[in-house]
N, C-alpha and C positions, 0 to 999 in steps of 0.2 A: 410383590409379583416381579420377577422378573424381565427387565427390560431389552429387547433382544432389536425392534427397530425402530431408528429414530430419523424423522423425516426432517433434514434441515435445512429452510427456506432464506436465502442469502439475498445478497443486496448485487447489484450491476457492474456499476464504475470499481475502476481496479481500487481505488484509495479505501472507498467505501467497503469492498469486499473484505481487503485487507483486515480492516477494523471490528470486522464480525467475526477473524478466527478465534477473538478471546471466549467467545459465548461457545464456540466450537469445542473449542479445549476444554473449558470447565465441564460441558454436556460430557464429552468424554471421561472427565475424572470423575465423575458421578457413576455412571455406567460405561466402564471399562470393558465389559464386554459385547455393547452393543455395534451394529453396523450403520452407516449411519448412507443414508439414500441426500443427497446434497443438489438442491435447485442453485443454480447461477445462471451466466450470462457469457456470450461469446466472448468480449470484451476480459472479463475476467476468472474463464474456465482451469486456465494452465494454474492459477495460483491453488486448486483442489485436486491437480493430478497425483500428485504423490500424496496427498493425508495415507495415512496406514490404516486409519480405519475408516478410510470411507468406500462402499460399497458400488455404489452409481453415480454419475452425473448424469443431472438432466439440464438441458438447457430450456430456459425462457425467452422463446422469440419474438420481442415485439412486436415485427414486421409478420407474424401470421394475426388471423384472428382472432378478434377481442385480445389484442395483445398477445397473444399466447396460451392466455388463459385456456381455454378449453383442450388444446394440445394435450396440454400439461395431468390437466385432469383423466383423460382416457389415459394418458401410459403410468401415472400414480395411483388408479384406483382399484386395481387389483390388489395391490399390497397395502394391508389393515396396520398400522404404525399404535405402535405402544403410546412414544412422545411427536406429537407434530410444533415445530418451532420453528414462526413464521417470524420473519425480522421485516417483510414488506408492509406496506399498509392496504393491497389490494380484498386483503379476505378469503385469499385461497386456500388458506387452511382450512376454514368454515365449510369448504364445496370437498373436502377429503375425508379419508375414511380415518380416525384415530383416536384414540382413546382418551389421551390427554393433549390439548392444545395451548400454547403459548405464542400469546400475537401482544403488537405494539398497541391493544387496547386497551391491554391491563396490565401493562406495564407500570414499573414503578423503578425508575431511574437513579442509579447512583449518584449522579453526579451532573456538570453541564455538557461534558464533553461528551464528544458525538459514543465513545467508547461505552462510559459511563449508561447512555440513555440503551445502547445495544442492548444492555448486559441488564438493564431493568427488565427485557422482556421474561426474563427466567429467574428473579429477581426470590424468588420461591423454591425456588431449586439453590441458586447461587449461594442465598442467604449472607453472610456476612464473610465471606472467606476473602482472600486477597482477588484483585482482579485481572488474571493470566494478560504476559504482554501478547504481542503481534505476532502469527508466527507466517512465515511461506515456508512449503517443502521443499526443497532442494534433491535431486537425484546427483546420481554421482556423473551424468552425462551433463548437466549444467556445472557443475563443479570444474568438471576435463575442461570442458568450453573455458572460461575464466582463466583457469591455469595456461592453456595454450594462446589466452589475449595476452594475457599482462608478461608473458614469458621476457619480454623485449627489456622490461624493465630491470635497473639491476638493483636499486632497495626496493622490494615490494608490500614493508610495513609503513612506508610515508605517501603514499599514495588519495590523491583528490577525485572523488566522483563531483561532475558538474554536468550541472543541464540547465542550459543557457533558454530554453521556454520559447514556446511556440510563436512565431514573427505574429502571427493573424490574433493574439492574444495579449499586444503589448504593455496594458498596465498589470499583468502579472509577472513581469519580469525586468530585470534589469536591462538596460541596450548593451551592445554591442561594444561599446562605445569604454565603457562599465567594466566590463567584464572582463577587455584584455589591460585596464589597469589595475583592476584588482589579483588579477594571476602576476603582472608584472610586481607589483608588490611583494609577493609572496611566493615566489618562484623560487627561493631560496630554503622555505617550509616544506614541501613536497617532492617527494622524486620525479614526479609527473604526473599527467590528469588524465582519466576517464572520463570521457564526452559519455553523456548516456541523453537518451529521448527519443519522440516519434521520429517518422521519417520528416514529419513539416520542420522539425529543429535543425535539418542537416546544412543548410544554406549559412545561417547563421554561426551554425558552428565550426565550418571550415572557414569562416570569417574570423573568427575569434583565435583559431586551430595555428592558421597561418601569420600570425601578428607575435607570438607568444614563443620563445625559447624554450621549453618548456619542451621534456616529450610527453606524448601523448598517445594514444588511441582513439581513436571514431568508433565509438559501437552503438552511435544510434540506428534505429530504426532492426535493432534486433529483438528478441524476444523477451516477453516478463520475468523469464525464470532466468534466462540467460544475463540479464541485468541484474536479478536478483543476486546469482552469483558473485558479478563483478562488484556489485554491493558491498558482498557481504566480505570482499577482499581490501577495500577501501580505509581509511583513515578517517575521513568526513566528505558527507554528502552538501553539494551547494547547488538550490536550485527553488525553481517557484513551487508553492501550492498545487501540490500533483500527486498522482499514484506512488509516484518514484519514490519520494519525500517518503513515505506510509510504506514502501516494500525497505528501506531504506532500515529503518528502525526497527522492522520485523528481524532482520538479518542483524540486529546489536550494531550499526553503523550513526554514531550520532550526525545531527542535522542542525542546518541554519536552510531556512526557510524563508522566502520573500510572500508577504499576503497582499490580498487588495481590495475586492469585497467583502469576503466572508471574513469572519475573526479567525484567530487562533486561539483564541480559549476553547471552541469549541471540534475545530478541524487538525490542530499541530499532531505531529507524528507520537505517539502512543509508546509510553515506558523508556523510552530511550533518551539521554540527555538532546537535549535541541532546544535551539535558541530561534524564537521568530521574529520577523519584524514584517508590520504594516505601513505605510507608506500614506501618508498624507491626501487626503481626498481619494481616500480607496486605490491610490496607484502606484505600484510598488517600484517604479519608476522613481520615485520622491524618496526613497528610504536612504537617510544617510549614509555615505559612503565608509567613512570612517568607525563609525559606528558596525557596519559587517567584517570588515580586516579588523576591531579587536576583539569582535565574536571567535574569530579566527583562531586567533591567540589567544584567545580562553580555554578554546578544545585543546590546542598544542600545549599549552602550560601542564590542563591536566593531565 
């Protein structure tokens, strides 16, 4: 039978969102010509604006009632879905109208990595094909944007993305301290840096900005797509366990990564070369210095 509408139920946090468009894609190469109706999150809506084939976005509001849930269920229940594929563990695919459902109950995981366990949920459909990297769309107005940042620069294929990590989060990131010796090191690998992060990173980063010969740009506190851009202009990305790190590899930009709770076996950025490192009593504060400058010189060799 032909499959014409596919309901697809995504995850919140931008990393995490990220890491669900391999299930996206594959759904896609299966049935190429279905539309596909996409649940997300304010948080990380922009990263499904441009799919080519997706149909609607609907957002899940936490902050209405039971979650959102119920919202959700009156504007999705007029449309009767061929495939519904739920990547949450709430059950709201169970309360929709569709003919076949795929949830994390009967999943059956490829792998440890968070990618791996997405991609168990269609594990039936996927079967044993390769497992698609990361992807974000890009429009040609995040592109423009990118091009008229970096314009200042005059090599713009040795270029550094960094995101020196949120002050209120500090064993996820390097100090301060950290950070403009290891650009002083290495100021000579680079044509200059891209600052990228929220707006809480900006403090610290004209901290850092201001110490360092190096030119640069400031484009924190600007948008996901619009980072993504810059991203995907970059040489390598240097920064903590974050969305960034995950749009980062989407865009083919390798990564070195700082962790602290969670591992990297199961969280590091998907398909693209990246080197992580955790840091002694969960605090990436501890992570050898030397040790990241010849992570450095690993990506620059190759």
């Amino acid at each position: 039978m032909l499959t014409r509408n596919i309901l697809f139920i995504g995850l919140s946090s931008v990393g995490d969102a990220v890491m669900t468009t391999p299930v996206l894609q594959s759904l896609h190469a299966l049935y190429p010509d279905a539309l596909f109706d996409i649940v997300t999150d304010r948080r990380s809506v922009s990263l499904y604006e441009n799919c080519p084939y997706k149909r609607q976005l609907y957002l899940k509001d936490k902050d209405k009632f039971l979650r959102g849930v119920p919202d959700l269920i009156f504007k999705l229940w007029s449309t009767r879905y061929d495939i519904i594929v739920d990547l949450r563990t709430d059950g709201l695919a169970y309360l929709l109208r569709g003919k076949n459902k795929y949830t994390k109950w009967k999943s059956r995981p490829y792998g440890e990595h968070a990618v791996e366990e997405l991609m168990g949920v269609i594990a039936s459909l996927h079967e044993a094909r390769p497992i698609p990297e990361t992807k974000v769309w890009l429009s040609d107005r995040d592109r423009n944007y990118a091009d008229q940042k970096l314009n200042s620069f005059k090599d713009k294929q040795k270029l550094l993305a960094l995101s020196v990590g949120d002050p209120n989060k500090p064993v996820k990131t390097l100090n301060v301290e950290r950070f403009i010796k290891l650009l002083e090191r290495h100021a000579s690998d680079f044509s200059g840096v891209v600052f990228l992060g929220g707006g809480a990173e900006d403090e610290n980063t004209c901290r850092v900005a201001s110490k360092i010969k190096m030119p640069y740009v400031n484009a924190t506190g600007n948008s996901l797509m619009e980072a993504a851009a810059l991203l995907e202009r970059t040489r390598l990305y240097i920064g903590p366990d974050s969305g960034l790190g995950h749009i980062a590899s989407a865009v083919r930009t390798p990564t070195i990564s700082f962790f602290s709770q969670v591992g990297p076996e199961r969280f590091k950025p998907w398909g693209v070369p990246s080197i992580c490192f955790r840091g002694e009593q969960n605090d990436a504060r501890n992570i050898n210095f030397d040790d990241i400058s010849n992570a450095i010189r690993t990506f620059l060799n190759e």
